[in-house]
C-alpha positions as CSV (number, residue, x, y, z in Angstrom):
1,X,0.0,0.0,0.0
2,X,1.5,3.3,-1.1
3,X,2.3,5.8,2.1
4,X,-0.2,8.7,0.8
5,X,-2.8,5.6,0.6
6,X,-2.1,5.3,4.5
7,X,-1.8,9.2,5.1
8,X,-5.3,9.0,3.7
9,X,-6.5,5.9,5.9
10,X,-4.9,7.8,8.6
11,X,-6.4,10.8,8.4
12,X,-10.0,8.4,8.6
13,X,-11.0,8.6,12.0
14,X,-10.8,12.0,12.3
15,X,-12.6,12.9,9.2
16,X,-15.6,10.9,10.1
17,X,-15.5,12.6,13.3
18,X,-15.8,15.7,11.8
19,X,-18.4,14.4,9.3
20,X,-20.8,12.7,12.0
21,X,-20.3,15.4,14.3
22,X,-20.7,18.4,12.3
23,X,-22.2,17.6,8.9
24,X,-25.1,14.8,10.1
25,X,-24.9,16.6,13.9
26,X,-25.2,13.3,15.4
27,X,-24.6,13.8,19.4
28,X,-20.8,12.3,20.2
29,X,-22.4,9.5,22.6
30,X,-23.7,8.0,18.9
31,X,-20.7,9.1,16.9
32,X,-17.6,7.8,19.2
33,X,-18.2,4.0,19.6
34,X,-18.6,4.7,15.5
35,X,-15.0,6.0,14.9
36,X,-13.5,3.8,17.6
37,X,-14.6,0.8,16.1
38,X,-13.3,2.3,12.1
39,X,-10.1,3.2,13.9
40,X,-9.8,0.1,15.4
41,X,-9.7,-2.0,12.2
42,X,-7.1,0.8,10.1
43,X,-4.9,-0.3,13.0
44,X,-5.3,-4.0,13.0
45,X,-5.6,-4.3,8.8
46,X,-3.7,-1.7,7.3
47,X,-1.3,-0.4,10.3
48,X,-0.6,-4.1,10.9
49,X,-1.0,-3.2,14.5
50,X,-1.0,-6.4,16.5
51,X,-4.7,-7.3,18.8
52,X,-3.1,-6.8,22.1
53,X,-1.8,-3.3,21.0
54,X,-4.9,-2.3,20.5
55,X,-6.5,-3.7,23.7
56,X,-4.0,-2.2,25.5
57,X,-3.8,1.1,24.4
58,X,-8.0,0.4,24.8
59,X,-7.3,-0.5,28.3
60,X,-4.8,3.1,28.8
61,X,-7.3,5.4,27.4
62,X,-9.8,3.7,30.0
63,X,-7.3,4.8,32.2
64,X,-6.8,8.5,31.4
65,X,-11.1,8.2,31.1
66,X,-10.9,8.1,34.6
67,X,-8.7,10.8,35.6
68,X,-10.2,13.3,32.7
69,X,-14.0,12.1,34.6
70,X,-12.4,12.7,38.1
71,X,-11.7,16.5,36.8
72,X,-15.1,17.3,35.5
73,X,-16.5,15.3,38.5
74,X,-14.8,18.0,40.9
75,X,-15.7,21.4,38.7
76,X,-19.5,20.0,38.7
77,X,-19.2,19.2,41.9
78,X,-17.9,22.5,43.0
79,X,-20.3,24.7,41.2
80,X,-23.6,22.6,42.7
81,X,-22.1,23.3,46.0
82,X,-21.9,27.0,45.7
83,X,-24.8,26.7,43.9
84,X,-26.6,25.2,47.2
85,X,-24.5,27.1,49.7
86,X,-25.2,30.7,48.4
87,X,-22.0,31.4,46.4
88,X,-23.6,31.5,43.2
89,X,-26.4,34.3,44.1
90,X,-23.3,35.7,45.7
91,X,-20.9,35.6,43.0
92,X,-24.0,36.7,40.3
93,X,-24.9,40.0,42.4
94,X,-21.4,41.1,42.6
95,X,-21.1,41.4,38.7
96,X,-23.3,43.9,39.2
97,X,-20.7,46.4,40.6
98,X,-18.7,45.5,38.3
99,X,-20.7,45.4,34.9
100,X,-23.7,44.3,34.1
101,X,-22.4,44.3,30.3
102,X,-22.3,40.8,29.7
103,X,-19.2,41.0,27.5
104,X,-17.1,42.6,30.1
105,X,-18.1,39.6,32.2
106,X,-17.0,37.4,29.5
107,X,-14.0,39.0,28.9
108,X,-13.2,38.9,33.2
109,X,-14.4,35.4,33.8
110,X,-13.2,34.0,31.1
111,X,-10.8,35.2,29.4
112,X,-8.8,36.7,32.3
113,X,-10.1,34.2,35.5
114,X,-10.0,31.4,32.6
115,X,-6.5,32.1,31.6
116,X,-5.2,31.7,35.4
117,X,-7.0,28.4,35.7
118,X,-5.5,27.1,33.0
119,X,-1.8,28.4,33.7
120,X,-2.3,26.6,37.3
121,X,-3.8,23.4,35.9
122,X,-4.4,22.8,32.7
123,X,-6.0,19.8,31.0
124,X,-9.3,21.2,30.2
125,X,-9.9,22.7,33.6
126,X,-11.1,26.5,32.8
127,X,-13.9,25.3,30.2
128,X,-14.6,22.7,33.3
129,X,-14.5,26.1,35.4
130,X,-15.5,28.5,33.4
131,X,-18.5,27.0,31.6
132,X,-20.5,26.0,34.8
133,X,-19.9,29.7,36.3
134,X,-20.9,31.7,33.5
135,X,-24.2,29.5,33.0
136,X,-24.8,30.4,36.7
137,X,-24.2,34.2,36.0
138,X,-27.2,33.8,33.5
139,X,-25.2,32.8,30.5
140,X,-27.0,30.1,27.4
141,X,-25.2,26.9,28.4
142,X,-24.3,26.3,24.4
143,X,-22.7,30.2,25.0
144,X,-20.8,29.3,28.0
145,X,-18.9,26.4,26.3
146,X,-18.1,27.9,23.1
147,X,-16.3,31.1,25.4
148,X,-14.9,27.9,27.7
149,X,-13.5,26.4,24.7
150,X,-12.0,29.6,23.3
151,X,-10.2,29.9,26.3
152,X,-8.0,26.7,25.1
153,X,-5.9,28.7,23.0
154,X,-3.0,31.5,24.2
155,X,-2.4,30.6,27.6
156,X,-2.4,26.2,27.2
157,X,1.2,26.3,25.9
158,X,1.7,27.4,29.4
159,X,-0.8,25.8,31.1
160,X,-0.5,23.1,34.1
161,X,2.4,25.5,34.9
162,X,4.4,25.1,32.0
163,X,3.4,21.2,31.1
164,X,3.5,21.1,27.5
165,X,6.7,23.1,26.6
166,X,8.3,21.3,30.2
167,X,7.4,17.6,29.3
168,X,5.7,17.8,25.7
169,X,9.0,19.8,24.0
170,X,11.7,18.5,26.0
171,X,10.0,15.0,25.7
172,X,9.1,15.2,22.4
173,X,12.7,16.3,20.9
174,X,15.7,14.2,20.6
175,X,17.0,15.5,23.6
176,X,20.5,13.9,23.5
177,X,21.2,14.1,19.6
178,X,20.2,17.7,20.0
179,X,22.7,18.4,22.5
180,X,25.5,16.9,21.0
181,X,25.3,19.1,17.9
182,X,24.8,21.9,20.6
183,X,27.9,21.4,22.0
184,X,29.8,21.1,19.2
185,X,28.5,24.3,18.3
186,X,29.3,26.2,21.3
187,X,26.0,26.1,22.3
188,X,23.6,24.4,25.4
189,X,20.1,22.7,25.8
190,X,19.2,25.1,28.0
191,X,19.7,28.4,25.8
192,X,18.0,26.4,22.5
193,X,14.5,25.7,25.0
194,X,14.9,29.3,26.6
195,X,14.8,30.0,22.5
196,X,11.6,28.0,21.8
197,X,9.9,29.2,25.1
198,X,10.3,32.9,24.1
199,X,9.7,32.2,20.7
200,X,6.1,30.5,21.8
201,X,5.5,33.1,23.8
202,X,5.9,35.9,21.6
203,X,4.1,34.2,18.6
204,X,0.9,33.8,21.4
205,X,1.0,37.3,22.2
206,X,0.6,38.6,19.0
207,X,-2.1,36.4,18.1
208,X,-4.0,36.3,21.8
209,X,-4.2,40.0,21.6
210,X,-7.0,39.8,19.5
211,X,-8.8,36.5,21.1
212,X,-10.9,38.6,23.9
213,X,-12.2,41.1,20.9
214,X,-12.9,37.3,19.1
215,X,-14.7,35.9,21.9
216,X,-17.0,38.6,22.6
217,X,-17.3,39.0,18.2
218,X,-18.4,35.2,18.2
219,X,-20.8,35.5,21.6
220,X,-22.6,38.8,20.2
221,X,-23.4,37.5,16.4
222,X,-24.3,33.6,17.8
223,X,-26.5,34.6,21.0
224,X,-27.2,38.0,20.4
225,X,-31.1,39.1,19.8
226,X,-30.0,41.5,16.7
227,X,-26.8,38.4,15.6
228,X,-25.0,41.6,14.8
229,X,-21.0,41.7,14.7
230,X,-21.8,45.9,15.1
231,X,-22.8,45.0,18.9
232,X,-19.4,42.8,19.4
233,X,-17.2,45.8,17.5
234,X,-18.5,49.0,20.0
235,X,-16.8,47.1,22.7
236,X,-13.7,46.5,20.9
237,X,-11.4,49.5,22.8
238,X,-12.1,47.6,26.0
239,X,-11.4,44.0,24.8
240,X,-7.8,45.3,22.8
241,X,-7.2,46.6,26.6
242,X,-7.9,43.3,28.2
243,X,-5.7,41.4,25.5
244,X,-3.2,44.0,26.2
245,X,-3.3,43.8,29.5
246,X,-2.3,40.3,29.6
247,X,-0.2,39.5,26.6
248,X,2.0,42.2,27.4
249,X,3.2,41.0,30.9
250,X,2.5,37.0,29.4
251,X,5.5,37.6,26.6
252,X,7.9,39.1,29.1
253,X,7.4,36.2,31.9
254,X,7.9,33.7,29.1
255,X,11.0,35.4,27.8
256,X,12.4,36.4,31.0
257,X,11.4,34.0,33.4
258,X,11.1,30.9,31.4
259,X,8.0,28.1,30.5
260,X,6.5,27.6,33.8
261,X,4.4,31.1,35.0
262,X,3.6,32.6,31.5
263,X,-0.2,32.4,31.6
264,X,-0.9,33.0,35.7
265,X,1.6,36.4,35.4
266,X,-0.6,37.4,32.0
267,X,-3.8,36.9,34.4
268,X,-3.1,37.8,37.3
269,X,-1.6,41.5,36.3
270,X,-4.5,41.5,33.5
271,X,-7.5,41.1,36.5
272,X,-5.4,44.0,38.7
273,X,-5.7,46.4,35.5
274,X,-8.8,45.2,34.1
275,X,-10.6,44.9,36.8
276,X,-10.7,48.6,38.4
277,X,-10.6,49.8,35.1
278,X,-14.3,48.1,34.3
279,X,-15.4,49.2,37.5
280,X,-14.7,53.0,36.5
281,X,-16.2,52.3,32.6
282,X,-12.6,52.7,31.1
283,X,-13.1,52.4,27.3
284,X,-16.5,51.0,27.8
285,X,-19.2,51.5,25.5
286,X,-22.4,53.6,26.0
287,X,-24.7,50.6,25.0
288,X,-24.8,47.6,27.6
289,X,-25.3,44.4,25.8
290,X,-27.6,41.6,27.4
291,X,-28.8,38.1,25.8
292,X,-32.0,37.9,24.6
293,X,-34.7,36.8,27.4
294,X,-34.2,33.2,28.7
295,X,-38.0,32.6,27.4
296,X,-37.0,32.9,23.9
297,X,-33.6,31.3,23.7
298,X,-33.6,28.2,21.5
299,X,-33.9,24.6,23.0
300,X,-30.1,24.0,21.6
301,X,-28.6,26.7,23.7
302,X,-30.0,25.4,26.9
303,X,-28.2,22.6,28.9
304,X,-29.4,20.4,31.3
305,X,-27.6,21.9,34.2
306,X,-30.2,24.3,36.2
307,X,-28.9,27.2,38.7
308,X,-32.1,28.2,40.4
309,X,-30.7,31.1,42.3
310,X,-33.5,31.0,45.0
311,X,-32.9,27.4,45.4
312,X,-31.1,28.9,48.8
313,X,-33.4,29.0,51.9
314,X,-33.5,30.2,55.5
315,X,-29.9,31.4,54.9
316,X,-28.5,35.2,55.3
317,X,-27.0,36.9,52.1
318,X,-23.9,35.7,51.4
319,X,-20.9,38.8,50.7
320,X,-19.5,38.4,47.1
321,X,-16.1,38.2,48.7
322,X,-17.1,35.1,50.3
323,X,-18.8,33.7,47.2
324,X,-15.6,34.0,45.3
325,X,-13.3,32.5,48.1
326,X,-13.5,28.9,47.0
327,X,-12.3,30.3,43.6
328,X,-9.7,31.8,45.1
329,X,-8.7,28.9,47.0
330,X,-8.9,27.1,44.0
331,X,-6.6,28.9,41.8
332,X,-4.2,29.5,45.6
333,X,-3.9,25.4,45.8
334,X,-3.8,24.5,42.5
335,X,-0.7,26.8,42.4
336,X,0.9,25.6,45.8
337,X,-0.1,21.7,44.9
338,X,2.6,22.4,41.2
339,X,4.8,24.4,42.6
340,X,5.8,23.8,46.4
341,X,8.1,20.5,46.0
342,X,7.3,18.7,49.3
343,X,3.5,19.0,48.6
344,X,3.5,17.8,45.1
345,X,5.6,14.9,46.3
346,X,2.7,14.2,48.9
347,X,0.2,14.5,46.5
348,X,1.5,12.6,43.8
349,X,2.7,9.3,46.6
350,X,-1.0,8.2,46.1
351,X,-0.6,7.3,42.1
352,X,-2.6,4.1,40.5
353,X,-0.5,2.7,38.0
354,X,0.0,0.0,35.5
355,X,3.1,-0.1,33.4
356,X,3.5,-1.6,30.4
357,X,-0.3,-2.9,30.0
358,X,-0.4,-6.4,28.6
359,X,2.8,-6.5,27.9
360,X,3.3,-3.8,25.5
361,X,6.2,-1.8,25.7
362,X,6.1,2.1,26.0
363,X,2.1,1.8,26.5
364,X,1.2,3.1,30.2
365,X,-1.2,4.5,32.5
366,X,-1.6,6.2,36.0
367,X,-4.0,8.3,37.9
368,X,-3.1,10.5,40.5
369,X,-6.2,11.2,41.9
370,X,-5.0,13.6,44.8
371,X,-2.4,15.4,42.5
372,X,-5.1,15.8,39.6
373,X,-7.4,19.0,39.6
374,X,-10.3,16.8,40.2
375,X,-8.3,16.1,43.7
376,X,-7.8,19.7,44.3
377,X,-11.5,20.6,43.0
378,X,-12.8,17.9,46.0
379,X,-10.5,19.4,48.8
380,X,-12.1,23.6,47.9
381,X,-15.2,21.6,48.0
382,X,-14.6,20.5,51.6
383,X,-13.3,23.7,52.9
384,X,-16.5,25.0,51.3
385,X,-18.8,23.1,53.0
386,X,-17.4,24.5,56.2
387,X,-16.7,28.0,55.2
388,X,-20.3,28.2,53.8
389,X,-21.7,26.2,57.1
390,X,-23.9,24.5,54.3
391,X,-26.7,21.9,56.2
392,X,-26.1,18.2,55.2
393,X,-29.1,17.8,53.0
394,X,-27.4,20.7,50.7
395,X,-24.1,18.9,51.0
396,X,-25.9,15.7,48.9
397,X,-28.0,17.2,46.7
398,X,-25.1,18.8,45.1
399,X,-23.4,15.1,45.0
400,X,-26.3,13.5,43.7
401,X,-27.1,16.5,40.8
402,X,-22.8,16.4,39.8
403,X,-23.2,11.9,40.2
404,X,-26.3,12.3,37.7
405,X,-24.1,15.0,35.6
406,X,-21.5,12.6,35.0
407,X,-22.8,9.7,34.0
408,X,-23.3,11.3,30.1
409,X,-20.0,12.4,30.1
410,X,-18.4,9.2,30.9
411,X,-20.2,7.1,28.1
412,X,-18.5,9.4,25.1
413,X,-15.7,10.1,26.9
414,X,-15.2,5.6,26.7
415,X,-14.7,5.6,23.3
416,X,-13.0,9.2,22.4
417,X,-9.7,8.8,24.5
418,X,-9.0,4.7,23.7
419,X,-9.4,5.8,20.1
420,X,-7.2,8.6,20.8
421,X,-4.5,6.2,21.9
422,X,-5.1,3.6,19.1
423,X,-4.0,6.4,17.2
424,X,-1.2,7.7,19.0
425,X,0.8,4.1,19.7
426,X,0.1,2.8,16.2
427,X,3.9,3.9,15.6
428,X,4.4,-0.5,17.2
429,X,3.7,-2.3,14.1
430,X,5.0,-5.5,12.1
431,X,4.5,-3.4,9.4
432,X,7.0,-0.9,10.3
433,X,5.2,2.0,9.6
434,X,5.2,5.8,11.3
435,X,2.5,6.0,13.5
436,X,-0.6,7.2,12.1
437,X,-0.6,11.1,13.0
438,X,3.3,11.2,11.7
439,X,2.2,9.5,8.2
440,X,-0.6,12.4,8.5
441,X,1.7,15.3,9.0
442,X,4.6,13.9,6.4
443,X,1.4,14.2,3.7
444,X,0.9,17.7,4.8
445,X,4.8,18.6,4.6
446,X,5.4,16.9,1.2
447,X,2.2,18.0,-0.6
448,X,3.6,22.1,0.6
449,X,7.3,22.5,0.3
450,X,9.0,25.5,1.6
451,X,5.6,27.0,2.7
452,X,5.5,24.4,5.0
453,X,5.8,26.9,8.0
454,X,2.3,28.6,7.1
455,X,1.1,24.8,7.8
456,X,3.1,23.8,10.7
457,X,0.6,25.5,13.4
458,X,-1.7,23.4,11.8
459,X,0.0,19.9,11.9
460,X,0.2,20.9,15.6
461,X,-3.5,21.5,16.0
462,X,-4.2,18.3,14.9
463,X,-2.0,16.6,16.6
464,X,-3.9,18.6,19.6
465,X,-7.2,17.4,17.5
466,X,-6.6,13.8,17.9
467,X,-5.0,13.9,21.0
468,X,-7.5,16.2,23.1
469,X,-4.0,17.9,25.1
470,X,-1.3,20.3,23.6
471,X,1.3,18.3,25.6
472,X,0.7,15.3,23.5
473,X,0.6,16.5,20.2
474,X,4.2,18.2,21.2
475,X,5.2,15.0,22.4
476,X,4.0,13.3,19.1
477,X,5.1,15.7,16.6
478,X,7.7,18.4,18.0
479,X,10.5,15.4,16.5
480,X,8.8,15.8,13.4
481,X,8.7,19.4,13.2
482,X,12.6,19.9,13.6
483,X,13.6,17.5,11.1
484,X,10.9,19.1,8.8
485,X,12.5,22.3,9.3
486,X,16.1,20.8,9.1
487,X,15.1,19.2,5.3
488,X,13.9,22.9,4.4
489,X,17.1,24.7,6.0
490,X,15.2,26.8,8.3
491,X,15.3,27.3,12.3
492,X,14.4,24.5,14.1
493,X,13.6,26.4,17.2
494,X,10.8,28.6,15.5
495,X,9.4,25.8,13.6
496,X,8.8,23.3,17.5
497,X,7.6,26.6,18.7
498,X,5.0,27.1,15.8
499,X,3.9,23.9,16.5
500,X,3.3,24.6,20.0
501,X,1.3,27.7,19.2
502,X,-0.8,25.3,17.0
503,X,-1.5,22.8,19.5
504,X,-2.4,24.8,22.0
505,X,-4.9,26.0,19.4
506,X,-6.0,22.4,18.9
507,X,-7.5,22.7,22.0
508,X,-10.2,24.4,20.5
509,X,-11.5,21.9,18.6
510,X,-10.1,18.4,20.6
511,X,-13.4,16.4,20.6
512,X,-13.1,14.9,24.2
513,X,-12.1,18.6,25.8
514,X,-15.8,19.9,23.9
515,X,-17.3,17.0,25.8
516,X,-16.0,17.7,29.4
517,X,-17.0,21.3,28.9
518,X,-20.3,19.9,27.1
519,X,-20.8,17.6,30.1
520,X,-20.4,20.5,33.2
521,X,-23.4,22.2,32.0
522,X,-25.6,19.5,30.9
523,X,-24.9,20.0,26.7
524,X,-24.1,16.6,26.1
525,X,-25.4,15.6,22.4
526,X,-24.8,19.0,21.2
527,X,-21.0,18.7,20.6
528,X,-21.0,19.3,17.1
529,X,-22.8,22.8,17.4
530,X,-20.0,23.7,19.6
531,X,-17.4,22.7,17.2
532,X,-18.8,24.3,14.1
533,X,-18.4,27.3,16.4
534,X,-14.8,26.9,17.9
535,X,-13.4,25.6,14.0
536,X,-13.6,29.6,13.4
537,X,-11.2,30.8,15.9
538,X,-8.5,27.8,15.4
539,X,-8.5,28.7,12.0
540,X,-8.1,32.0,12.8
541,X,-5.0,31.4,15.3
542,X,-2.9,28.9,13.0
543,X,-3.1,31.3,10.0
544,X,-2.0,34.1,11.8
545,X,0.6,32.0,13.6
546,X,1.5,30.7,10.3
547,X,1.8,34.1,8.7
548,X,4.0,35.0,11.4
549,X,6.2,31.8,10.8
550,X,6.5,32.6,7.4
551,X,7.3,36.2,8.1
552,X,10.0,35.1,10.6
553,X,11.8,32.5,8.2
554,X,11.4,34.4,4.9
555,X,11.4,38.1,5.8
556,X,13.1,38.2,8.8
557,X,15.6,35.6,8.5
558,X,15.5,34.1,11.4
559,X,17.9,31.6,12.8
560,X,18.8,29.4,15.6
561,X,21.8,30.6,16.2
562,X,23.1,27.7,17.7
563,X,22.6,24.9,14.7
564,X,23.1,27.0,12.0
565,X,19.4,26.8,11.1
């Protein structure tokens, strides 16, 4: 069989993904068990892939099912605990001081308050966060997971505190070759990552700038009663300022500092501004821009996840302060938990593990369920309970509503990841034959030549497609990326850190991350809706990173400096 035959074959899955899911808009619980079972015989008949490789790498994504479950299980579980203590109503009122402009909340809980979850965590968490909070602030649930989702874009190269450029670059690159021609150029592995790191950051920045201003674009023309980009435009001063306000101190952390704090400096200095400067009206608009009344919102916007805000009875107001402080203790321990070395170390002494699963080499599985957000998640839930003095029949009805919650999510979420990992370890094979998403991106550089780069964000992003995690598809495909860019004669640094950029933007559109977020606010079935919405800003992100790729190579001549790229 000829290798673009088995590009094709390769690329398979993924396409009927996107045809079930978005052309026939069949719900991903129908779709899934569809395009495992296809995947599933390309790697047995035409990857040569042996029976137990499959099972096994079945029997891992099972694995990382669990942990991914355990992470929605906590966000749920968190937000039908504030919902029942009070924090909600509390949290909802205090937006009112701020603005009652719903795309200046957008902009601050998501974009900002998103972007610090996902610098301290990762993994999906701020569409797991995010999604829940804003349907409880009186956002459409459909509206609440498209902004989640396009929260997976400029800070996940940073995310989990510095994850997927930490272990998905380093881990992905030949680490030791590398080095050697390093050396004998009078150069070091740590000055060709600071390289990479500043070059990821710097590409984000100038393509994040404009991602709040696209946010509140795509929320205004898809849930707005007039569906008029005008309404998303008059706000546009404000949102350049909110970009600004955290790209600006996000590229000089990941240039000075290094991989690690990136994305919670960006947020954390962008909520100080931003913040006080909403509160005044700063650059905001005249108009103040509302969704349409609840009564007349379409069937398909509205989840399944209800946040009755007078649900809360024989209770005193709650202050907003003390709404938000489970928040706040999230983002504090999530922080602490990655960062303070004797803690982690505790945390992560509890791990579930299986090496090697049925033999197979190289395919592995672990859950740490103290160490994973989901862990964290449960422990803010506890001090919650306390804090909030909630009575013990709030305590389980929140269990029971986040138990039923979860049930949906788990069935797709069966199918998505073990295909994910078919995928992934199809590289083992008696055919000896690339794994399937390398034979996809070696199509994709042969059929383009030397305007590969406008392509390499791209390659990432499906790498980050398939693979549902921006550390992943670096780990797959960063390899691939530098010899790519060795072939053309071009710097292999800037081409592992447009791949980066790219899948972080991935994220955007990574089937199983649309269903955790789907799943937190009750959309399950309605995937596909979600990703004919979130396709528009990843295509938006790797052509401009592209663009900028090309730029750098061709116009500005850019060069390693330490291989000679």
């Amino acid at each position: 069989m000829s290798q673009t035959l088995l590009a094709l074959l390769a690329f398979m899955p993924l396409l009927l993904a996107g045809v079930l899911l978005i052309g026939f808009r069949m719900p991903a619980r129908q779709a899934m068990p569809i395009v495992y079972v296809v995947t599933a015989a390309i790697a047995l008949f035409a990857w040569d892939m042996t029976a137990n490789r499959v099972l096994a790498s079945t029997l891992q994504g099972l694995m990382l099912t669990v942990a991914i479950l355990w992470i929605i299980f906590g966000a749920i579980l968190l937000l039908n605990t504030l919902k029942h203590s009070g924090g909600i109503a509390a949290i909802r009122n205090g937006f009112s001081g701020i603005s009652p402009d719903r795309r200046v909340q957008a902009i601050i809980v998501a974009w900002l308050f998103g972007c610090f979850i996902e610098g301290a965590s990762g993994f999906g968490t701020p569409a797991a966060v995010a999604a829940p909070l804003m349907v409880a602030l009186g956002f459409p649930a459909l509206a609440a997971v498209m902004v989640g989702m396009m929260i997976q874009s400029t800070p996940v190269s940073f995310g989990a505190v510095g994850t997927p450029i930490v272990v998905g670059v380093s881990g992905g690159l030949d680490k030791a070759g590398i080095t050697e021609q390093l050396t004998a150029s009078g150069g070091s592995w740590l000055e060709y990552f600071r390289l990479i790191t500043s070059e990821v950051a710097i590409i984000h920045g100038i393509v994040g700038l404009l991602m709040p201003l696209l946010l509140v674009l795509m929320m205004v023309r898809f849930f707005g009663a007039n569906r008029s980009w005008k309404e998303g435009l008059s706000i546009a001063p404000f949102a350049l300022f909110a970009g600004a306000c955290f790209v600006v101190p996000y590229m000089l952390a990941g240039v000075l500092l290094g991989p690690e704090f990136p994305s919670m400096i960006g947020a954390m200095v962008g909520l100080a501004i931003v913040v006080p400067a909403a509160r005044r009206g700063f650059l905001l608009p005249q108009d103040t821009w509302d969704f349409p009344e609840s009564s007349s919102w379409p069937d398909e916007w509205i989840g399944k996840l209800e946040i009755k805000l007078d649900d809360v009875t024989g209770k005193a107001p709650m202050s907003t302060l003390m709404g938000w402080v489970p928040y706040v203790l999230l983002a504090i321990f999530l922080v602490a938990s990655r960062t303070i070395d004797p803690l982690k170390q505790a945390l992560t002494s509890l791990s579930l593990s299986w090496s090697n699963i049925l033999g197979e080499a190289g395919v592995s599985g672990s859950i740490q369920p103290l160490y994973l957000p989901g862990g964290i998640l449960l422990a803010v839930v506890l001090v919650t309970i306390v804090l909030h003095r909630m009575r013990g029949s709030e305590v389980k009805a929140a269990f029971h509503e986040s138990s039923k919650t979860l049930l949906g999510a788990g069935f797709v979420l069966l199918f998505t990841i073990p295909m994910v990992r078919i995928l992934i370890n199809s590289g083992v094979n008696t055919a000896d034959l690339a794994s399937m998403p390398v034979a996809m991106a070696q199509l994709v550089a042969d059929s383009v030549g030397h305007v590969y780069p406008l392509f390499a964000p791209a390659v990432g992003a499906l790498g980050a497609f398939i693979a549902g995690s921006n550390t992943v598809s670096n780990l797959m495909l960063s390899d691939f990326q530098f010899n790519v860019a060795q072939q053309l004669g071009l710097s292999t640094a800037m081409m592992v850190a447009l791949q980066a950029v790219g899948a972080a933007a991935g994220n955007m559109i990574a089937i199983h991350n649309v269903v955790a977020a789907s799943a937190t606010v009750g959309l399950l079935g309605r995937e596909g809706i979600t990703l004919r919405k979130t396709i528009l800003p990843t295509i938006y992100y790797v052509t401009a990173a592209g663009l900028i790729g090309l730029f750098a190579f061709y116009g500005l001549h850019i060069s390693d400096g330490l291989l000679g790229g």
